[in-house]
C-alpha positions as CSV (number, residue, x, y, z in Angstrom):
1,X,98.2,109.2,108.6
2,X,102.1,108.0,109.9
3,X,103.6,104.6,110.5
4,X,106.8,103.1,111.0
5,X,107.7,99.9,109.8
6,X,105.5,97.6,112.3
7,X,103.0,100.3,112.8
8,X,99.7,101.7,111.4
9,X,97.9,104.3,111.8
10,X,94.1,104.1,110.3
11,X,91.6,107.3,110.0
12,X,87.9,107.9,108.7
13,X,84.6,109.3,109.1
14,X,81.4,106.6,109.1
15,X,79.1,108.1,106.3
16,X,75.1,107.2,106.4
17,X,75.4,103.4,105.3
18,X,77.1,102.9,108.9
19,X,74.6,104.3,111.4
20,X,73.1,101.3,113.4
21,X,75.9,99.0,112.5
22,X,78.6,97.1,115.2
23,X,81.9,99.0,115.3
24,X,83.5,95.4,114.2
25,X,81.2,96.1,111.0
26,X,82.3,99.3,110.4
27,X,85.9,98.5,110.3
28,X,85.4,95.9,107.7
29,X,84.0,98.6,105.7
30,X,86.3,101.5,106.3
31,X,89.8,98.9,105.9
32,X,88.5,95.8,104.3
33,X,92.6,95.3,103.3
34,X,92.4,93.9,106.8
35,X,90.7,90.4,108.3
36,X,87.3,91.0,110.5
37,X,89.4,88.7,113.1
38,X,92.2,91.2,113.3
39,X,90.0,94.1,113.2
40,X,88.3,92.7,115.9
41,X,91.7,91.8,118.0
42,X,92.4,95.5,117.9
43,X,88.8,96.5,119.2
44,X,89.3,94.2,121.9
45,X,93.0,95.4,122.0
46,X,91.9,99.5,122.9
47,X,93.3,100.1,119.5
48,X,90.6,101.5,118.3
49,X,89.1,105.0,119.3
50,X,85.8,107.0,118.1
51,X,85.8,110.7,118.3
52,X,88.5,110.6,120.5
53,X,87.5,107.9,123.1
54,X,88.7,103.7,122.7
55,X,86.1,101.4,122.4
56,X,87.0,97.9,123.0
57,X,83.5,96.5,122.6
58,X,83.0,95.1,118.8
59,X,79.3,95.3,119.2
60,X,79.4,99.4,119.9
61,X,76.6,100.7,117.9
62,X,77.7,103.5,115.7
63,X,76.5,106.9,114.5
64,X,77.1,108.9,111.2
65,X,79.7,111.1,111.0
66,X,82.1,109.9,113.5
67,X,85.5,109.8,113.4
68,X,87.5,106.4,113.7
69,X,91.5,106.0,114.6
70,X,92.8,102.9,114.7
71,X,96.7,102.5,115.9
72,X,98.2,99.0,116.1
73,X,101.1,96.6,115.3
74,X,100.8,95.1,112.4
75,X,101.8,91.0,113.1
76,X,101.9,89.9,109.1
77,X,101.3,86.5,108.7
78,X,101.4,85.2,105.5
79,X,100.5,81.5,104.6
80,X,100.6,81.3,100.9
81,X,103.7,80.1,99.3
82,X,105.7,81.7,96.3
83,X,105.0,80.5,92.9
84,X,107.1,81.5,90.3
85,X,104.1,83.0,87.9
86,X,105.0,85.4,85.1
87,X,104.1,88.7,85.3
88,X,103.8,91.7,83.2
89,X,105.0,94.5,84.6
90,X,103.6,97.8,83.6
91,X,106.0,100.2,86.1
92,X,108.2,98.9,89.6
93,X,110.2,101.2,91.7
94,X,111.1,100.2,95.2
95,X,107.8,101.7,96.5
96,X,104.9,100.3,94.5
97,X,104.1,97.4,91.3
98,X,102.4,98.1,88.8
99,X,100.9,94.9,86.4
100,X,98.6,94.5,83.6
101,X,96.6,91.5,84.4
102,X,96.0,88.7,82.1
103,X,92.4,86.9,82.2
104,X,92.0,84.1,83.9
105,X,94.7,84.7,86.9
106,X,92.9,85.0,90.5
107,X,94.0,87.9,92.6
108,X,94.4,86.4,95.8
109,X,93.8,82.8,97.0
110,X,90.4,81.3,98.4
111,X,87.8,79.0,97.9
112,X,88.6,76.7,94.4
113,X,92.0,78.6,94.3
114,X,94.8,77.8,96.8
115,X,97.4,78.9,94.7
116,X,98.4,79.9,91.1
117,X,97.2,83.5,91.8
118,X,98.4,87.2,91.7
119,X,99.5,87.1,95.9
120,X,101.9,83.6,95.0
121,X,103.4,85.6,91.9
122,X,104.2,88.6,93.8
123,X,105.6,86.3,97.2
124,X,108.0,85.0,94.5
125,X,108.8,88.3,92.7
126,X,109.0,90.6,96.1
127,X,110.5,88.2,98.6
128,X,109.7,90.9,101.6
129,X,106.2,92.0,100.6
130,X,105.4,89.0,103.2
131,X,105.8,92.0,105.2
132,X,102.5,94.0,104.0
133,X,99.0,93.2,104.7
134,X,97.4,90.6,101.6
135,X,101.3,91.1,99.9
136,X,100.6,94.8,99.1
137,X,97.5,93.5,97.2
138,X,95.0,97.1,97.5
139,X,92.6,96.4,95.1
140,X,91.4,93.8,92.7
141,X,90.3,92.6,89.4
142,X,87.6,89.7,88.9
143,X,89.6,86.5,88.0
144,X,88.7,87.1,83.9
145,X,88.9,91.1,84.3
146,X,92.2,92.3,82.9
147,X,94.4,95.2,83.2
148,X,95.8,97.4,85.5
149,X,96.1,96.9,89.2
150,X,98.8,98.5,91.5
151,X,100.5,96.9,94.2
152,X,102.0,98.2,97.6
153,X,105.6,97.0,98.2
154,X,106.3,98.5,102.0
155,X,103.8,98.9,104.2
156,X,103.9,102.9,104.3
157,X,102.8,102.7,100.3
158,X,100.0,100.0,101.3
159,X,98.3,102.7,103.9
160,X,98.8,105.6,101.4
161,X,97.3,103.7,98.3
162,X,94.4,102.6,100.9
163,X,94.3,106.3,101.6
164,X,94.1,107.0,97.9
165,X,91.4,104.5,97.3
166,X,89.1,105.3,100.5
167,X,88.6,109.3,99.6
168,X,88.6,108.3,96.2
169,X,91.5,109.6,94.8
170,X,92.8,107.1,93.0
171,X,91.3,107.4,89.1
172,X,90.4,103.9,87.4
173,X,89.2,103.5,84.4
174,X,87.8,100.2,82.3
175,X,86.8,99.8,79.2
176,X,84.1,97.2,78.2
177,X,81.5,96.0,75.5
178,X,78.0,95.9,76.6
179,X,75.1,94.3,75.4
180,X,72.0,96.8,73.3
181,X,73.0,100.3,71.9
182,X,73.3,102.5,74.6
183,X,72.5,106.7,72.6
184,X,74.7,108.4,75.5
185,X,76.9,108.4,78.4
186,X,75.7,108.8,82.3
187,X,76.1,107.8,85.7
188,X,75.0,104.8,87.9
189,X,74.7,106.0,91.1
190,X,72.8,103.2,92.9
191,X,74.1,100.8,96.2
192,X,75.5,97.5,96.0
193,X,75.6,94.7,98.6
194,X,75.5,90.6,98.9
195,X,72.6,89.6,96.5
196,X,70.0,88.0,99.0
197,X,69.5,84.5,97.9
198,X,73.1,83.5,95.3
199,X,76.0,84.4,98.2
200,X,78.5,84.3,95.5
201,X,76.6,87.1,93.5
202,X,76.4,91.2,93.8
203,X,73.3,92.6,93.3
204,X,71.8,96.5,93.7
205,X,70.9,96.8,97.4
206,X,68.3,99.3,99.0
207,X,70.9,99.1,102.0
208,X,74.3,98.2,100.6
209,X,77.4,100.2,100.3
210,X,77.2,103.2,98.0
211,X,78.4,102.6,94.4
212,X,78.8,105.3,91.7
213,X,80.0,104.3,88.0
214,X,80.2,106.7,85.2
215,X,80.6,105.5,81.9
216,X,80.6,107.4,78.0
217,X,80.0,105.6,74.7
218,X,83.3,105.1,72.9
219,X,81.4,103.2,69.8
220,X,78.1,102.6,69.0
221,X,77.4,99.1,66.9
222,X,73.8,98.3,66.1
223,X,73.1,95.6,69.0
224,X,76.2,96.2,71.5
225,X,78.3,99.3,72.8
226,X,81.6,99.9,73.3
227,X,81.9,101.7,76.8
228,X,84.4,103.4,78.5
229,X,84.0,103.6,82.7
230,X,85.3,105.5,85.4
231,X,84.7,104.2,89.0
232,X,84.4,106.5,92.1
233,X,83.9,103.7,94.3
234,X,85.7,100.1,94.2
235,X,82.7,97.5,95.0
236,X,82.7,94.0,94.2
237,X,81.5,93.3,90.8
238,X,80.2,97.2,90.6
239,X,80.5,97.5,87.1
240,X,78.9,94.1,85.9
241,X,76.3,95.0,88.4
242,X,75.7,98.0,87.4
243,X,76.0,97.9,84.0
244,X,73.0,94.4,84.5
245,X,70.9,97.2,86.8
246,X,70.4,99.7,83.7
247,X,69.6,96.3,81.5
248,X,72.8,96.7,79.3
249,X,75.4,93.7,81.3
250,X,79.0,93.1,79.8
251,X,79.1,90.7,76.6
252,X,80.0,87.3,77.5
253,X,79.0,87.7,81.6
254,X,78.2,84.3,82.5
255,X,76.9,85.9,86.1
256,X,75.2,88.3,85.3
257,X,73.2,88.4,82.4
258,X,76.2,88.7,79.7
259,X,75.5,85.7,77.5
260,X,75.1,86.5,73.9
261,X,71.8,87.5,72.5
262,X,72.4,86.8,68.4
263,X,71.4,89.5,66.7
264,X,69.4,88.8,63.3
265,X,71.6,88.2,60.5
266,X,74.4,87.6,62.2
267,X,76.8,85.1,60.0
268,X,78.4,81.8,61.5
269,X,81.4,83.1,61.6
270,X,80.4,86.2,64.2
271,X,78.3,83.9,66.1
272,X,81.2,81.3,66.6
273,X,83.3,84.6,68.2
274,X,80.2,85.6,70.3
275,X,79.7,82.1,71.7
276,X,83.8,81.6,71.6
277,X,84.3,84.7,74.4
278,X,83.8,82.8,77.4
279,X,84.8,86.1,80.2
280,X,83.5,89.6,80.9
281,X,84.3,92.2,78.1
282,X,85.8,93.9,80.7
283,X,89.3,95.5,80.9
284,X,91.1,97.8,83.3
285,X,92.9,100.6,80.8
286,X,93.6,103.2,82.7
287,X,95.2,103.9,86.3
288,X,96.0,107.4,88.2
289,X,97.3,107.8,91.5
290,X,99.6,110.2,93.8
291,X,103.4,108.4,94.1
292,X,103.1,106.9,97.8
293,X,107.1,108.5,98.6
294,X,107.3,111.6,95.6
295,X,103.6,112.2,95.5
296,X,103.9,112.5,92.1
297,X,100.6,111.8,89.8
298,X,101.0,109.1,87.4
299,X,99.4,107.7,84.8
300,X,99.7,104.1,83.2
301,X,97.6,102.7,80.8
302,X,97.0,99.6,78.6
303,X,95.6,98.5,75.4
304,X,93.4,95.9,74.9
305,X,94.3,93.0,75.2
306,X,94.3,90.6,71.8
307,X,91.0,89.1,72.6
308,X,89.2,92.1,73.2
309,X,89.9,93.9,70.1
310,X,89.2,90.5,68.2
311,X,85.9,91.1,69.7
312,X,85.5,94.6,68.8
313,X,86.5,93.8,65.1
314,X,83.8,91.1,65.0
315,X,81.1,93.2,66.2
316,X,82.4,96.1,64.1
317,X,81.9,94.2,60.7
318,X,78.7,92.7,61.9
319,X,77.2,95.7,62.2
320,X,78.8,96.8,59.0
321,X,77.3,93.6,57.4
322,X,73.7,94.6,58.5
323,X,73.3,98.1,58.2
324,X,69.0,97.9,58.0
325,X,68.7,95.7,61.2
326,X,68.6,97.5,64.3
């Protein structure tokens, strides 16, 4: 994979979830850093090859185990404007960002959020990452996830985090507080796609995208657990969704299944903080990844943030508190 600095260069094998689907479709899911409409200009282009030979039809129906290349221009255009946000700023060198996001801060602009978000913040704190595809933004964190996310600052770094990301090489890891006492650790391995009747919703699909999550108990309380995950692959929603699938959703998930269930006994005080937690117990604590320019590994990681362990403390003593109810 090379580039210069208007250039790209894009390679990757179609795996079983792509046979029978439009070429168009494919791309989507091999680069979704890109927009289906420029995907689509590059088809049309002769940009794009398959095992060797361009294919400027969008509707091409595909096979498993083919190889695609894409090489284009890249024509950034960049519409948002820069807001000066604050921003906490884990690691920056001239190559890559790394920030610890706070809850309640949208990644990148759309529907019910124009602005305010992640992509304004980093227009105003990178003035040429207008120059990158989605402002160097590779991968994100639901508006009320926090933690770690890593940001591409050149457009050589943005391919080789995508790289990263695509043959999983990249290592995230959350931790999170889930609802029932789970007795061990395992490994969701089931695919996730567009839930068929709520469009905004994620659901387990018989013929979605693959999804793997593995998770290990950190803590054991007596009516929630306190998780730590790992994701192979970087779905939206995959660990909420998951985590609903095997009937144990993250406290406080007003999507999918997360509202508090009070346990018996519980005192006014602990159900005021279980009521009072109003996001996903959900935070992004650890990230790995190969330097894009020294190839270095490195490792960053952050705490939880204030509410989190507030949360922890509560269901800690509650548990304490009621040592015969299970």
């Amino acid at each position: 994979m090379t580039q210069s600095e208007n250039t790209i260069q894009l390679d990757a094998t179609t795996g079983p979830e792509h046979f029978g689907l439009r070429l168009d479709q494919v791309l989507a899911d091999l680069f979704p850093e890109y927009s289906r409409s420029k995907l689509k200009t590059w088809i049309q282009d002769g940009n794009v090859a398959v095992d060797g030979e361009v294919i400027t039809v969008p509707r091409h129906k595909m096979q498993i185990e083919e190889r695609v290349t894409v090489n284009a221009e890249i024509d950034i255009q960049v519409t948002s404007k820069p807001q000066d946000i604050a921003l906490d700023i884990v690691y920056e060198d001239e190559h890559i960002l790394v920030i610890n996001k706070p809850a309640d801060l949208v990644v990148h602009p759309g529907a019910g959020n124009p602005s305010g978000t992640v992509l304004n913040a980093l227009l105003n704190h990178v003035p040429d990452i207008d120059k990158v595809p989605r402002a160097g933004i590779v991968h994100r964190l639901d508006k009320d996830t926090t933690g770690l996310m890593v940001v591409a600052k050149t457009l050589p770094a943005q391919t080789h985090l995508v790289d990263q990301l695509q043959h999983r090489v990249m290592s995230r890891e959350y931790e999170a507080i889930a609802l029932g006492t789970m007795v061990a650790g395992g490994v969701v391995d089931a695919p996730i796609g567009r839930h068929a009747t709520k469009r905004t919703h994620m659901a387990v699909r018989e013929m979605g995208k693959p999804a793997t999550t593995h998770y290990r108990v950190i803590e054991k309380f007596r009516a929630y657990t306190h998780l730590r995950l790992k994701l192979e692959t970087g779905r939206t929603h995959q660990i909420r969704v998951h985590m609903a699938y095997i009937k144990h959703p993250l406290l406080g998930d007003p999507v999918y299944g997360g509202r508090p269930r009070l346990p018996k006994g519980a005192s006014d005080e602990f159900i005021d903080t279980l009521r009072g937690f109003q996001r996903q117990a959900l935070h992004a604590a650890q990230l790995s990844l190969f330097h894009p320019e020294t190839e270095e590994w490195m490792t960053w990681k952050a705490p939880l943030p204030a509410d989190m362990q507030q949360l922890l403390a509560s269901v800690r003593e509650d548990s304490l508190a009621n040592p015969d109810f299970d």
